[in-house]
N, C-alpha and C positions, 0 to 999 in steps of 0.2 A: 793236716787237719787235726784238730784239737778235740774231743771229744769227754764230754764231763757226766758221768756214773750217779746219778741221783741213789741214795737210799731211798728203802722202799717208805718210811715216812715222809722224807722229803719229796716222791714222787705222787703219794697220796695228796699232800697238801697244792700241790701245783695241779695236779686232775681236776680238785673240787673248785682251784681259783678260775679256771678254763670255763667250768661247768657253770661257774657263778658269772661270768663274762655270756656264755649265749643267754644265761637267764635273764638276765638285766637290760640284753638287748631288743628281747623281745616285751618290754616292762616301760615302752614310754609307747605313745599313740600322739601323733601330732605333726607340725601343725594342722589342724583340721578348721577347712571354710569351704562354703559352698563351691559346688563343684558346676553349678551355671550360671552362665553368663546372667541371668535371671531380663527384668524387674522381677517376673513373676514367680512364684514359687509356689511347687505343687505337693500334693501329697506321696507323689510316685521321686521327687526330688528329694523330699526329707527322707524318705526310706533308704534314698542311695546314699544320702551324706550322713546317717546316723542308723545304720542296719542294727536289728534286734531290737528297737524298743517296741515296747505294748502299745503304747498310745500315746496320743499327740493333741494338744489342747493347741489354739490359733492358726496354725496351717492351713486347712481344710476350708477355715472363715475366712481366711484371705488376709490375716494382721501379718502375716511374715512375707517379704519381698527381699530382693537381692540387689545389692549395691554396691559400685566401685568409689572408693576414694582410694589417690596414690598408687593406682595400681593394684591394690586389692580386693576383693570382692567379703563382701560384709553380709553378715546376716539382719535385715530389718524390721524391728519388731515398733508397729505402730500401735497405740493403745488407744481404746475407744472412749469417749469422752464419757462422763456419769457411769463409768464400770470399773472394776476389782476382779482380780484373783485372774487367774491364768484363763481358765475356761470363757470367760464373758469380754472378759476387758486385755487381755497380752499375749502370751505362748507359755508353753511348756511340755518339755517329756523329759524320761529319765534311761540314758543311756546306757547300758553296763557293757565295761569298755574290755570285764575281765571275768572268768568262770570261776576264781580261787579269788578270794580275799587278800587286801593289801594290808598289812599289817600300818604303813603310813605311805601316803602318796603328795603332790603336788600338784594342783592346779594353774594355769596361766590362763589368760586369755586376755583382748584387747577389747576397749568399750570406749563408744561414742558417745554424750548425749547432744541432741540437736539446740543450738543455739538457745530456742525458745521453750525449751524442756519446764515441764510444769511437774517439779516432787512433790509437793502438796505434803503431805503428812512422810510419805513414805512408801520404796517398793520394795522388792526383792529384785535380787540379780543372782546368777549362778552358782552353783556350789557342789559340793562332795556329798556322796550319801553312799551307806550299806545298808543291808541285810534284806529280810523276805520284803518287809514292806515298804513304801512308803510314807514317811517318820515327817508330816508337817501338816498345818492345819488344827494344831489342837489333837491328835490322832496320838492314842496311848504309847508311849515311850518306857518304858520298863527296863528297858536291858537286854529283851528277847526279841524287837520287833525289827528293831533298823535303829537309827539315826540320821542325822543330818546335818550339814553347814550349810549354810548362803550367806552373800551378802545380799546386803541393805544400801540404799539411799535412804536419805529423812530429809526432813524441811532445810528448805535452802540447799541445798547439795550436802549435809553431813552423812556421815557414814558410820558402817556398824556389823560385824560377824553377828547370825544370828546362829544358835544352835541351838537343836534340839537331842537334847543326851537322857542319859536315865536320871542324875541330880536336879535336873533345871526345877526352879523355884517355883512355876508355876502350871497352869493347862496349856499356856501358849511354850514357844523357846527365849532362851537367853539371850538376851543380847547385850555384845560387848562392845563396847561404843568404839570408834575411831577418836584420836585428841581431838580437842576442842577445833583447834586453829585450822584442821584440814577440811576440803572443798571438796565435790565432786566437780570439775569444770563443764560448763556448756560448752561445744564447741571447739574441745581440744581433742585429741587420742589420752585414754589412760590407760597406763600396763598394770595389771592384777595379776597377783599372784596368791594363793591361797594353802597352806602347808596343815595336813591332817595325819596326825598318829594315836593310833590309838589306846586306850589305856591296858597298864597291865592286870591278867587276872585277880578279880578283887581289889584291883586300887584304884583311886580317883587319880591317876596322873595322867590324862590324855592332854593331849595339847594340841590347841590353833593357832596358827600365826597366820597374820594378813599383813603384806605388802602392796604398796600403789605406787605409781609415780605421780608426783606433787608438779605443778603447770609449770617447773622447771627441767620438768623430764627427768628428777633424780628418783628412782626408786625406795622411799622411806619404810622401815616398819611400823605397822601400824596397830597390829593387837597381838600381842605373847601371851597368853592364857594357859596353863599348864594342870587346872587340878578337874579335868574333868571325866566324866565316869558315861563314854560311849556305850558300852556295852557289860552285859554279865556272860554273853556267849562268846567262847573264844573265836566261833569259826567264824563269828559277826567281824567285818572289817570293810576295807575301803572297797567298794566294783564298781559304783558308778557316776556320773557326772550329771549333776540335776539342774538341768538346761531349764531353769524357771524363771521370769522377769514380769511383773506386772505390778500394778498401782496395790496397798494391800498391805494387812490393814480388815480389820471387819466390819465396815460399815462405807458407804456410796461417798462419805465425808474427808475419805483417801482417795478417792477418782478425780481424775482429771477433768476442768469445764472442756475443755478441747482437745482435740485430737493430738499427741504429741510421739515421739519415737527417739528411741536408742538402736545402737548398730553394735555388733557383735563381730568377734573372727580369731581369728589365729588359738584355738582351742591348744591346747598342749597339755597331756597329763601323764603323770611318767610314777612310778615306782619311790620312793624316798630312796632306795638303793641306788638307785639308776646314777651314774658318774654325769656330772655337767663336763663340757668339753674344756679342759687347761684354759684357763684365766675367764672364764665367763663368768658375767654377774651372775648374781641371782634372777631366775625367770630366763628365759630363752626365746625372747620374744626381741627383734630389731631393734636398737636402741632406737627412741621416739629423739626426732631433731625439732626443737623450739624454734620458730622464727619471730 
């Protein structure tokens, strides 16, 4: 037997690379989807499939139900016709998936809309957020409070990163459009994936990136945005996943005539450190098979 004598720097360096290996392994959460068989879906159900959030908009009122396509179980969020915003007309809470700040994380998840899906003006769909508050609605953004990403659906199916940072231009957040040419499809599965880092002390350099898969099932990029300014506080950074969807928009002229619903699942959010497994795409989400 062969036996090889590390110096004591080369043994330091292999302790911290070990070290950085259990770190990393506990730095991805996923996939996460309901854990019942459902239709229905209770308040005592959300608790077990997203434990430690404060509060929960649509559960309670009965808009979230639970559904299988392919073997899967989906989270389904019905929206009430003539209503906006999470509380009245969709769902929402805001998960913290971690106690210490991510300096940059990734989101995944899988989204349905139903055949006869009505975007009218525009919604929200899920996204990244840090710090003490919640950073949406018009709610002060400074540097000190939080932040946030979501997307967006708009008219006709387009799409759009919305972000609320300390530069954004106005009371509401940024929004960065998807290309022209891209859809949201009714009636197909889409893979999202959503990549947040945050910027460094005193500079504008944070960056979004958002990926989809296009009704070929190739997964495209879709917005690379690099000059923005998340936060002024360093401990501010990535903890949670803001599980938000509803018509919205500030006025009833975003609401739906009728009752319409999207389906949700395969949550995945991991560390930007976190290694993807040898030759995986981007997103670790099943590849979607087109028929």
């Amino acid at each position: 037997m062969i036996r090889t004598r590390l110096d004591p720097r080369t043994k330091s360096i292999v302790t911290l690379w070990l070290a950085t290996l259990v770190t990393v392994a506990a730095e991805e959460f996923g996939p996460l989807f309901p854990r019942t068989e459902g239709p229905r879906y209770t308040v005592e159900d959300w608790r077990r499939d997203w434990p430690g959030c404060e509060y929960e908009d649509g559960v309670a009122a009965g808009r979230v139900s639970v559904v299988s396509m392919a073997g899967v179980r989906w989270w389904k969020v019905t929206f009430a016709p003539g209503r906006i915003g999470p509380a009245d007309g969709g769902a929402g809470w805001r998960w913290p998936f971690t106690t210490h700040a991510w300096p940059a994380a990734e989101l995944e998840y899988r989204l349905f809309f139903e055949p006869r899906f009505q975007f009218v003006k525009g919604g929200k769909l899920p996204g990244l957020c840090g710090g003490p508050r919640n950073v949406t609605g018009g709610r002060e953004c400074t540097g000190y409070e939080g932040w946030s990403v979501r997307l967006m659906w708009r008219r006709e199916g387009r799409g759009e990163a919305y972000v609320y940072h300390a530069a954004k231009a106005g009371e509401y957040g940024d929004s960065l459009p998807f290309p022209d040419d891209f859809r949201f499809p009714c009636g197909l599965p889409v893979d999202v994936r959503l990549s947040v880092e945050m910027n460094s002390p005193g500079q504008t350099n944070g960056r979004v990136r958002v990926w989809a898969t296009d009704t070929a099932g190739q997964l495209r990029l879709l917005v690379d945005r690099g000059d923005l300014l998340f936060t002024k506080d360093p401990a501010i950074g990535v903890d949670s996943i803001l599980f938000e969807t509803f018509h919205g928009g500030a006025d009833e002229s975003w609401a739906p005539t009728e009752a319409c619903s999207l389906a949700l699942t395969s949550f995945r959010v991991r560390s930007a450190r976190t290694p993807r497994p040898p030759g995986a795409e981007p997103g670790g989400l099943p590849a979607l098979r087109r028929r």
